[in-house]
C-alpha positions as CSV (number, residue, x, y, z in Angstrom):
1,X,29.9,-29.6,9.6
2,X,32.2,-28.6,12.2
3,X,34.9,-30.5,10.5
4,X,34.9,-28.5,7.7
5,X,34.8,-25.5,8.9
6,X,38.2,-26.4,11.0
7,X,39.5,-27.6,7.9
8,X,38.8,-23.9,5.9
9,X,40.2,-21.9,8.8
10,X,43.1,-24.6,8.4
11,X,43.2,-23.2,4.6
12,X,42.7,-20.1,5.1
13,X,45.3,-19.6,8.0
14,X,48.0,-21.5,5.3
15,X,46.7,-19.0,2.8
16,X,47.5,-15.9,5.3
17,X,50.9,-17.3,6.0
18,X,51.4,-17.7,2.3
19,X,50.5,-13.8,1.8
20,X,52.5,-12.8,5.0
21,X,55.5,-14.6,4.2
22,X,55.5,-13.4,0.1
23,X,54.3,-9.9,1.9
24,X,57.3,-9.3,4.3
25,X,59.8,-11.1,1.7
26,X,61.2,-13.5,4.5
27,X,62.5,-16.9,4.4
28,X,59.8,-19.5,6.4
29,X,60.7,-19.1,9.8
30,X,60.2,-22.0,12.5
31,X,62.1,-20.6,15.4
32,X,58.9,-19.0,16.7
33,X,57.1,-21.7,17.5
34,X,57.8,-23.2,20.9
35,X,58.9,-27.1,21.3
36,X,56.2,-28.1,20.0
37,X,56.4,-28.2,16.0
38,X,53.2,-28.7,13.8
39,X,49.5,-28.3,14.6
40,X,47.0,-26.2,14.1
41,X,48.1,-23.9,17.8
42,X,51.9,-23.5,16.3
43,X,50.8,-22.3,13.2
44,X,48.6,-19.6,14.5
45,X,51.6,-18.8,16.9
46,X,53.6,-17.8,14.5
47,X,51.4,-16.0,12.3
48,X,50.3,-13.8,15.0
49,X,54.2,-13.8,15.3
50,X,54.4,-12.5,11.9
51,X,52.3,-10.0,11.9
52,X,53.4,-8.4,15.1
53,X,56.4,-8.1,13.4
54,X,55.7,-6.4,10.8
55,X,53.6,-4.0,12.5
56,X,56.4,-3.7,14.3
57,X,58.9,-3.0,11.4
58,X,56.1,-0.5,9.9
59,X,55.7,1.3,13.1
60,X,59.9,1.5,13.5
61,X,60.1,2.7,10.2
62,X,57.4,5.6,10.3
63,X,59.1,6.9,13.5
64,X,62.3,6.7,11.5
65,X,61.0,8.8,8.8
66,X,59.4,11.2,11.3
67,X,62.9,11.9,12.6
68,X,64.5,12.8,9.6
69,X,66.4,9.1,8.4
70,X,67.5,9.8,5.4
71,X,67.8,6.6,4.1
72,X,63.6,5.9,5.0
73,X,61.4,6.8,1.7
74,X,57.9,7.7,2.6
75,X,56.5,5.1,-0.7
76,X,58.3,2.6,1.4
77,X,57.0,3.9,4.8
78,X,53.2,3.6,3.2
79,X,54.2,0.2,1.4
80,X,55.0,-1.3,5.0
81,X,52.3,0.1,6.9
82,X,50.1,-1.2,3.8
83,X,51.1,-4.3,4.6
84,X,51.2,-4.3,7.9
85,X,47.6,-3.1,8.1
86,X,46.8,-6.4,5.4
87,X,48.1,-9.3,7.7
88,X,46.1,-7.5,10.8
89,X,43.1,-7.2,8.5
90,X,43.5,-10.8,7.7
91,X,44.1,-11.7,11.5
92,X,41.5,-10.2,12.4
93,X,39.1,-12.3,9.5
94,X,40.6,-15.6,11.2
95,X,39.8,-14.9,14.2
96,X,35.9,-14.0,13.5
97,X,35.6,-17.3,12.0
98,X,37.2,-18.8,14.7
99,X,35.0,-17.5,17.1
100,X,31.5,-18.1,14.8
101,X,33.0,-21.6,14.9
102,X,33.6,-22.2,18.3
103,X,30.0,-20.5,18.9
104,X,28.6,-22.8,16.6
105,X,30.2,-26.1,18.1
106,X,28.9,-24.6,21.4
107,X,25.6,-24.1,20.6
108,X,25.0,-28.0,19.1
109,X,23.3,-30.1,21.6
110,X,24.2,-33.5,23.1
């Protein structure tokens, strides 16, 4: 039972990547990861990577647009920080499931 749920947050992780990478509009990145390519610890490294960034992006562009830029639209401003607030959303959902599994791995005797 374990298994699967490993195997679902596997999914579901892809699925977020999928969402962030079509979200942000990037190319597939794989200089974030360290050595180590593959696995299930280097894929949530560079989602968390991800989404960073674009909060990042979203929080550089509202200061931008507070300040006058004139070439920063405040549709694209909400857009971003839409976004942004998405993938944390998301992150967030992994991370509840990882803990419920690790709690319920925990709790089996044995």
């Amino acid at each position: 039972m374990a298994i699967q749920n490993l195997t679902a947050i596997e999914n579901r992780l892809s699925q977020m990547r999928q969402v962030a990478q079509a979200a942000a509009n990037l190319p597939a990145r794989n200089d974030v990861a360290p050595a180590q390519q593959g696995g299930f610890a280097a894929e949530l490294q560079q989602s968390l990577a991800r989404v960073s960034e674009m909060q990042n992006t979203a929080n550089v562009q509202a200061n931008a647009f507070q300040a006058g830029a004139p070439d920063v639209s405040l549709n694209d401003v909400m857009v971003d920080m839409q976004k942004a607030g998405i993938a944390f959303q998301a992150t967030l959902q992994v991370r509840n499931r990882l803990v419920q599994a690790y709690q319920e791995i925990a709790s089996m005797p044995v």
